[in-house]
Phi, psi and omega in degrees: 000145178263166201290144186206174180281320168262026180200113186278169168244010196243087196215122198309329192286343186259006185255139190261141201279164186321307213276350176282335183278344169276337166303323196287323193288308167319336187265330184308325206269290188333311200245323178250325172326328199220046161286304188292048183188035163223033156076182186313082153314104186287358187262007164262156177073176232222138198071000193061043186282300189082144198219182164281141155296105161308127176326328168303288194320310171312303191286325179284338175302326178266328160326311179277350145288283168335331167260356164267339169309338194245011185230003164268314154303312183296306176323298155346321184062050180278088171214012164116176189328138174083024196154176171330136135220146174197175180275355162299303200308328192292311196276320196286336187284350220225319192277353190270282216274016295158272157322322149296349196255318158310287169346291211282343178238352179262318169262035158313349203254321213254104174330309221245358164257005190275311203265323160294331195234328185345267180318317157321302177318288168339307188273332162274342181292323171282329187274354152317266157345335174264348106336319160291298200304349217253304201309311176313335184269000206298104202292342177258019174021080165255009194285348180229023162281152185233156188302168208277009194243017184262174174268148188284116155023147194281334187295324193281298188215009172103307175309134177230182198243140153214146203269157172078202200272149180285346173260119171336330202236165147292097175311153163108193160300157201269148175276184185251158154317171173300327170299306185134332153328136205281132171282164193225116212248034197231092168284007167289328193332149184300299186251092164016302175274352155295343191269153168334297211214176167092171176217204168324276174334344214045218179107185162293111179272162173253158197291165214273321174299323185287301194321305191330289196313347176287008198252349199315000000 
């Protein structure tokens, strides 16, 4: 929810800790990116017919999540030298702005994300960046400490950390590429290099809409 004159946001119970909020970027890349390129959606469209989710409708939904992802670190007092840092703060800030930068290049062909959303897009993609720039400066170099309530270090108990999405896959139908050709929405796939997300090895991947953007 956004900040308003008759509603705070900073109310202890409602504000969320970094790792419920790296879970929240996770579930965003897992489940909501690529509704609009998985077909016919039923929470859509009139009667419960379901039509595709327009590509728009997908970036402001996840947009007004995302900024609240970054105004819940701020309420936190996530800010770099003099305040909070840590290395969830890093990685969800890297995956928002990572996001702002796909955006900005996958829906360039759309007249109404050019004349309406651009420059917005833009102006959260610096204050994204301008929240990183503070952790990376972060005088007690805490940008790659992870918080004291995540779990302990592979150094420590054996135990590792994870990161990114909890899943191998892109929930839902596997989408199609930019050609129209169908991805391949499987973490068994054969050949690796072929998969959404994820790598040889396994583990946690990061979703297939964030990787895109390394193409930019």
């Amino acid at each position: 929810r956004r900040s308003a004159a008759d509603f705070k946001l900073d109310i202890p119970e409602l504000i969320r800790p970094p790792l419920v909020l790296e879970r929240v970027c996770g579930y965003l890349e897992e489940w909501i990116m690529e509704r609009d390129r998985q077909g016919i959606d039923p929470r859509f469209g009139v009667g419960g017919s379901g039509v595709v989710p327009p590509p728009l409708d997908v970036y402001q939904f996840i947009w007004d999540r995302t900024r609240m992802v970054r105004k819940d670190f701020i309420l936190q007092n996530f800010i770099g030298t003099g305040g909070n840092c840590s290395a969830v703060a890093v990685r969800c800030h890297e995956r928002i702005a990572r996001w702002h930068a796909l955006c900005e290049h996958q829906l360039s062909h759309l007249n109404d994300f050019i004349r309406q959303q651009s420059q917005q897009n833009i102006q959260e993609l610096g204050a994204t960046m301008k929240s990183l720039n503070l952790y990376y400066d972060d005088a007690a170099g805490r940008a790659t400490i992870e918080d004291g309530d995540a779990p302990a270090s592979s150094s420590s108990s054996g135990q590792v950390h994870v990161h990114g999405c909890q899943s191998s896959i892109v929930m839902g139908k596997s989408p199609k590429d930019y050609n129209g050709e169908s991805l391949m929405n499987a973490s068994e796939s054969v050949n690796p290099s072929n998969r959404i997300i994820g790598n040889a090895t396994g583990g946690s991947g990061t979703a297939e809409p964030e990787m895109r953007g390394l193409y930019i």
